[in-house]
C-alpha positions in Angstrom: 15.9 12.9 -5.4 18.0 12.8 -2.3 16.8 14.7 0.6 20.2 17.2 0.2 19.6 18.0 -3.2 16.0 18.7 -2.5 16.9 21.0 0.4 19.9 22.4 -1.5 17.5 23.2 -4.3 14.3 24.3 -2.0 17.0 27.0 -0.4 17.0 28.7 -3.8 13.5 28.9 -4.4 13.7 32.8 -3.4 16.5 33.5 -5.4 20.7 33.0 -5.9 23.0 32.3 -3.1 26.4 31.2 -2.4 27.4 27.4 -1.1 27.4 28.7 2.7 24.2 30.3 2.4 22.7 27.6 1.0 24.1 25.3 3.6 22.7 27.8 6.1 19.6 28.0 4.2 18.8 24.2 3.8 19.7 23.6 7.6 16.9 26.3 8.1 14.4 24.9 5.8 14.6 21.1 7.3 14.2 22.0 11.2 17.9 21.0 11.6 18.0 17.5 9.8 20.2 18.6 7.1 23.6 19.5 8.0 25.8 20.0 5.2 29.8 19.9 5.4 31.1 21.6 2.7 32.4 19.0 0.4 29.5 17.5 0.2 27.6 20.4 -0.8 30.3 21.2 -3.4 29.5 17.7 -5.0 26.1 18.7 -4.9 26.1 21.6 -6.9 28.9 20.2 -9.1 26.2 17.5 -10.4 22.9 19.7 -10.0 24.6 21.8 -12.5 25.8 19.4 -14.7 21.7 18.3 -14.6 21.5 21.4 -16.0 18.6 22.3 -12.4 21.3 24.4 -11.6 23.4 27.5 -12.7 26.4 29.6 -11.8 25.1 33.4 -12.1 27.7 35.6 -10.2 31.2 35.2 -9.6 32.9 37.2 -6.9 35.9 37.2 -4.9 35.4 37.6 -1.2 38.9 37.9 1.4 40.5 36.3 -1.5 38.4 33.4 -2.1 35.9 33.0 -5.1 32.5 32.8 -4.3 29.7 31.1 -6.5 26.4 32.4 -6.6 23.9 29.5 -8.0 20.0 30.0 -9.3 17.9 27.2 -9.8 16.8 26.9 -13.8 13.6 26.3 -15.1 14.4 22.7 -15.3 15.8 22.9 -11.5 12.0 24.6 -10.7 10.5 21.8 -12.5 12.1 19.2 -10.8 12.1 20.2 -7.5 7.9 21.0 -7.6 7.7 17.8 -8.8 9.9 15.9 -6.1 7.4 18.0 -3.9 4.6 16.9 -5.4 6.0 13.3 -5.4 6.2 13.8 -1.6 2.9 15.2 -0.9 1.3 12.0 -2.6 3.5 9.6 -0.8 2.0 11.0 2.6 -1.6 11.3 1.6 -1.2 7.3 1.9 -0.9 7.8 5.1 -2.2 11.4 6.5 -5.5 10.5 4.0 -6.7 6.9 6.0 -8.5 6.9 9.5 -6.2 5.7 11.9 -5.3 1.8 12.4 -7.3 0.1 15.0 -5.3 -1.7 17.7 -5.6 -4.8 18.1 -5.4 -6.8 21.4 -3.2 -9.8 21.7 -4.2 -13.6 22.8 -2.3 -14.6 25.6 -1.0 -17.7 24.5 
């Protein structure tokens, strides 16, 4: 899973938002490392819905424009525990082992 969609899916854990909240959201949730223009976002959902991890569940329209409110499904809370998961394993490899002894270099 790509870091975005992880982030874009972790800002819904609490419940629906609209795309700039869950830009806002994500941003939050990464310390600042994921910065989302809009577009890209827009893909986002586009596919995580079509994945069926995501789902439209309001439709509102704000100064004119129409705002989408997405939820994560149970599939979408399935997927991203186990991305988590994925990623907790993939550090005990490293956070689990005593720390590598240095090594001194022969002068040549």
């Amino acid at each position: 899973m790509r870091e975005q969609s992880y982030f874009a899916l972790a800002a819904l854990i609490d419940g629906p938002l609209h795309g700039y909240a869950i830009i806002k959201r994500a941003e939050e949730l990464s310390g600042g490392r994921i910065r989302m223009a809009a577009g890209t976002l827009y893909a986002a959902l586009d596919r995580l819905t079509a994945e069926q991890l995501l789902r439209v569940v309001e439709e509102k329209v704000v100064n004119g424009r129409a705002r989408r409110y997405y939820d994560l499904t149970d599939e979408g809370v399935a997927a991203l525990r186990a991305e988590a998961d994925r990623m907790l394993q993939a550090a005990r490899v490293v956070t689990e082992r005593r720390a590598p002894r240095v090594r001194a270099v022969k002068p040549a």
